[in-house]
C-alpha positions as a Markdown table, in Angstrom:
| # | Residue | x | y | z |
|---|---|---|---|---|
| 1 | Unk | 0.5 | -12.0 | -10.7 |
| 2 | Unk | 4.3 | -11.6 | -9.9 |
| 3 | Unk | 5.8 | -14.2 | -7.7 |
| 4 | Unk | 8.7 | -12.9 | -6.9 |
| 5 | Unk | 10.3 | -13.1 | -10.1 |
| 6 | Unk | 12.4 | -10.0 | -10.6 |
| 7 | Unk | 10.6 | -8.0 | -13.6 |
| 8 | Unk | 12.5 | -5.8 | -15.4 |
| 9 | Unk | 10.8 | -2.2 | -16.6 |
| 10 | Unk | 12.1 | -0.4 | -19.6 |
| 11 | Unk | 11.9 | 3.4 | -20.0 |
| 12 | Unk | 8.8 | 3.2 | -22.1 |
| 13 | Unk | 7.3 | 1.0 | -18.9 |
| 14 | Unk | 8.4 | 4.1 | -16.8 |
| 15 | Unk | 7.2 | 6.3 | -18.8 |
| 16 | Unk | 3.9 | 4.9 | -18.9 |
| 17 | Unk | 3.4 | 4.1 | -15.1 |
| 18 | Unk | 4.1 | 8.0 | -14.3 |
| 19 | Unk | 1.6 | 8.8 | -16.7 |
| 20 | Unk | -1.2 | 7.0 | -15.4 |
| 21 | Unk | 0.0 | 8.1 | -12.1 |
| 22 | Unk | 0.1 | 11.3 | -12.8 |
| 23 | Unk | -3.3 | 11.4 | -14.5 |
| 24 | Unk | -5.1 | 8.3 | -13.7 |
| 25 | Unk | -8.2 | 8.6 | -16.1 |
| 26 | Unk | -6.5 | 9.1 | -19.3 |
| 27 | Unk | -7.5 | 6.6 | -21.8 |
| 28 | Unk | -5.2 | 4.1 | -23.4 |
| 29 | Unk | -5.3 | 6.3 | -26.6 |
| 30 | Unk | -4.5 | 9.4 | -25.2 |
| 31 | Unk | -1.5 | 7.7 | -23.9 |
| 32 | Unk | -0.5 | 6.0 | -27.1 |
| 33 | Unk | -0.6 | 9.5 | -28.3 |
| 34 | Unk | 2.1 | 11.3 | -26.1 |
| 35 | Unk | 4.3 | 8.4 | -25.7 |
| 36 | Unk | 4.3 | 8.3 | -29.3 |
| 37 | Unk | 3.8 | 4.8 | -29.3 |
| 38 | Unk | 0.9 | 2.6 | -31.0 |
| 39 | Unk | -2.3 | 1.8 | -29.0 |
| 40 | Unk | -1.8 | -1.7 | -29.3 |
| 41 | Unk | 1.4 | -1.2 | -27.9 |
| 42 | Unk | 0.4 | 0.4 | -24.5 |
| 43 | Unk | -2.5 | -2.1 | -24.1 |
| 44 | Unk | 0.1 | -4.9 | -24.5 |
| 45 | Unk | 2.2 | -3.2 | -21.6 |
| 46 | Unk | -0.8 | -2.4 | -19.5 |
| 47 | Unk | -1.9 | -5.5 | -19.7 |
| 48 | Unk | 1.8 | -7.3 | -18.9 |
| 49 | Unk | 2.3 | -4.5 | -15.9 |
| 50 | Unk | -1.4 | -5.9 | -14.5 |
| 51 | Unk | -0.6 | -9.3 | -14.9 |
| 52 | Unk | 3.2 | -9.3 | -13.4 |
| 53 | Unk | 1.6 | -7.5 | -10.0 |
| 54 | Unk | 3.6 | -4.3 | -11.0 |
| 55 | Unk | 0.4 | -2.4 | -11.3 |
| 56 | Unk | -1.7 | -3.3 | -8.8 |
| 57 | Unk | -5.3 | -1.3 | -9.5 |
| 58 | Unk | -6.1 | 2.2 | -10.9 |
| 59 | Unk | -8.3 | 3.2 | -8.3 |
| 60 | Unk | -8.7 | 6.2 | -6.7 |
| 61 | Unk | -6.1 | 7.1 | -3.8 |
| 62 | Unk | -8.1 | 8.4 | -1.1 |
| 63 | Unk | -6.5 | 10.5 | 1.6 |
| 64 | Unk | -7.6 | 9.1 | 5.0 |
| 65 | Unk | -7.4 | 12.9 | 6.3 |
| 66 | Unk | -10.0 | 14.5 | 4.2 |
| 67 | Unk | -12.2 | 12.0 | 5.2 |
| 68 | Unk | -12.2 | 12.6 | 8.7 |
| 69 | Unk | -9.3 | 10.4 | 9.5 |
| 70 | Unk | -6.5 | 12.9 | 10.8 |
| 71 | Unk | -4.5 | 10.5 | 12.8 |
| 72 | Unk | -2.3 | 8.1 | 11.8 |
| 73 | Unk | -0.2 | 5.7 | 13.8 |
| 74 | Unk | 1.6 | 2.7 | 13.7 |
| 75 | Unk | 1.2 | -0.1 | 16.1 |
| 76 | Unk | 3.7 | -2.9 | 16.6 |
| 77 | Unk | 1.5 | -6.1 | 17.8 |
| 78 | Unk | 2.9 | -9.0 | 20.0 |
| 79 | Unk | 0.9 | -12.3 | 19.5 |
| 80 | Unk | 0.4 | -15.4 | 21.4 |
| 81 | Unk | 2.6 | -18.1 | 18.8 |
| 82 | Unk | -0.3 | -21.1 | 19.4 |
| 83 | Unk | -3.0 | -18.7 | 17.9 |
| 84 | Unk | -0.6 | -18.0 | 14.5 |
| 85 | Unk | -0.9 | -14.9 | 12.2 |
| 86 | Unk | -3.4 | -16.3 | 10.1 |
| 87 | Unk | -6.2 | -15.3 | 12.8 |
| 88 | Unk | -4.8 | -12.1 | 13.8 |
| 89 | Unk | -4.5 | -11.0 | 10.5 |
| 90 | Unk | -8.5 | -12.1 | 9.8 |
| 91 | Unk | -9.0 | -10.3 | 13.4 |
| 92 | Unk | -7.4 | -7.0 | 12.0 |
| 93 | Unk | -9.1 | -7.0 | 8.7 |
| 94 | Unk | -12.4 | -6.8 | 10.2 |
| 95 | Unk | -11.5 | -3.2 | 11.8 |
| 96 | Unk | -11.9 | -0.5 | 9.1 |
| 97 | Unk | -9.1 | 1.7 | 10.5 |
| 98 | Unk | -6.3 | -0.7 | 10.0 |
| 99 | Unk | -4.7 | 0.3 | 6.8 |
| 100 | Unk | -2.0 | -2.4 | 6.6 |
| 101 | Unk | -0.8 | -4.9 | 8.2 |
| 102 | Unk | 2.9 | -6.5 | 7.7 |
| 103 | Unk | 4.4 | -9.3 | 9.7 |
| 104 | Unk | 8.2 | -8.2 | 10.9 |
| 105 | Unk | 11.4 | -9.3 | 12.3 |
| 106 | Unk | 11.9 | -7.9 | 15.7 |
| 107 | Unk | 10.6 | -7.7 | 19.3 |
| 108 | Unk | 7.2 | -7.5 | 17.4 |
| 109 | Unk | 5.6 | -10.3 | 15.1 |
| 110 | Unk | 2.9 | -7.4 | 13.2 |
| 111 | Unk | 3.2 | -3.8 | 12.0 |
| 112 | Unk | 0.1 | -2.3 | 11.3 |
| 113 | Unk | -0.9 | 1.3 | 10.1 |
| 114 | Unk | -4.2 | 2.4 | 11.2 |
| 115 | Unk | -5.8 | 6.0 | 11.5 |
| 116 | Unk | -8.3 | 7.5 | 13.6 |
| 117 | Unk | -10.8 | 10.8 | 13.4 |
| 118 | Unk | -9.2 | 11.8 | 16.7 |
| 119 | Unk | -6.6 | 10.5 | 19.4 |
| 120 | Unk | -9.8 | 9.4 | 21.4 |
| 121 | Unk | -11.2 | 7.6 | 18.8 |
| 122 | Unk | -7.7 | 6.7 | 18.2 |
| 123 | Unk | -7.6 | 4.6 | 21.7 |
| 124 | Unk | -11.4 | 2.7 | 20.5 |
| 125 | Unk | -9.5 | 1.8 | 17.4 |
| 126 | Unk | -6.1 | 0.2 | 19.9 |
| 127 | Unk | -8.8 | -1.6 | 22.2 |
| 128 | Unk | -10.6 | -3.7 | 19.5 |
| 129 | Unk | -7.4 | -4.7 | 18.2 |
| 130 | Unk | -6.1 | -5.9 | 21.2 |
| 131 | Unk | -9.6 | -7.0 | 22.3 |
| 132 | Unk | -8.2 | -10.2 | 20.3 |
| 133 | Unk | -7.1 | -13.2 | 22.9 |
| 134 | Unk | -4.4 | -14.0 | 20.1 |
| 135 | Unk | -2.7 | -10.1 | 20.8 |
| 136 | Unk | -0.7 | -10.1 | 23.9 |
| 137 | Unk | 0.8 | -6.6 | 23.6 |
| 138 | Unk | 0.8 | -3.1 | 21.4 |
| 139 | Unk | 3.1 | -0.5 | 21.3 |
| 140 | Unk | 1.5 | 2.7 | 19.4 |
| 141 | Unk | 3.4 | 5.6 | 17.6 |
| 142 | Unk | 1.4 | 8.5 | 17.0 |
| 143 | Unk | 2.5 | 10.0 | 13.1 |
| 144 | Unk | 2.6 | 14.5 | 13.7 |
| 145 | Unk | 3.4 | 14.5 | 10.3 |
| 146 | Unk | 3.6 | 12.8 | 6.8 |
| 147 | Unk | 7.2 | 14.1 | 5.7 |
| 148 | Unk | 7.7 | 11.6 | 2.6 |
| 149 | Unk | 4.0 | 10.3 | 1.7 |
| 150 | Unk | 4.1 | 6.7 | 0.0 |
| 151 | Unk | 5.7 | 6.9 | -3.3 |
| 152 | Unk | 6.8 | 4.5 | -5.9 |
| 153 | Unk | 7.7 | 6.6 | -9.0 |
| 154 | Unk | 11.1 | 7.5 | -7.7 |
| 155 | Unk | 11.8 | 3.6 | -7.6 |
| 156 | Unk | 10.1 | 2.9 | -11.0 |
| 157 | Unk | 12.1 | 5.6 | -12.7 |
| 158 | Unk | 15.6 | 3.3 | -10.5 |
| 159 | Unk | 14.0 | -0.2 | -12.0 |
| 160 | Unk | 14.0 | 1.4 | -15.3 |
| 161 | Unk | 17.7 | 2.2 | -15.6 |
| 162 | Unk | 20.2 | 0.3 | -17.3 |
| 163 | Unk | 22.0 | -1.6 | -14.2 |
């Protein structure tokens, strides 16, 4: 797993990434074939991409919304410095609807992305996270809409250039 290290991609690294992206249950062969590459060769990259933490899983990528989860909001946590991250964070795990969780610099220590099935279930999801003792405060945005959804292609294709 990367630790920090800055890994450099090439273009055949790029290449490969937006190809598995693109079509996530092609088989290592079928990828050898239109990069025009040997098999060995792409399992040697997949296998160095896994093991640097640049890819992370090849899972599906489930959309939150078509499972019943339209709303999606971010909520900035204050928390009480004795009780530390560490329990907050274990807190926050436990509640299904917390997507993420990152700590920040700011007037808030946490910033969490959590969706709900409605904005009343939305206000059950912000009372057992701050049902916490270590939480002393939560400011919620409410998302309307997803303008620029999470991507990483665009910044794989920027790694992969010559600097």
């Amino acid at each position: 797993m990367n630790t920090g290290q800055d890994v450099q991609l090439d273009a055949l690294d790029s290449r490969l990434i937006e190809l598995l992206a693109e079509e996530p249950r092609i088989g290592v062969l079928e990828c050898s074939r239109r990069l025009g590459v040997a098999r060995g060769t792409v399992q040697a990259r997949l296998d160095k991409l896994v093991e640097r933490g640049v890819i992370g899983g090849f899972g599906p990528d489930v959309s939150p919304a078509a499972i019943g989860f339209g709303v999606t909001s971010f909520v900035t946590l204050e928390i009480s410095q004795r009780h530390g991250h560490d329990p907050v964070t274990a807190h926050l795990a436990a509640i299904p609807e917390v997507l993420e969780a990152h700590t920040i610099t700011g007037s808030g220590d946490l910033l969490c992305r959590i969706v709900a099935r409605s904005n009343a279930d939305l206000q059950r999801v912000i009372d057992q996270i701050v049902s916490y003792e270590g939480i002393r405060r939560a400011s919620t945005i409410i998302a309307l809409a997803e303008q620029i959804p999470y991507r990483v292609l665009p910044l794989v294709r920027s790694a992969a250039r010559p600097r």
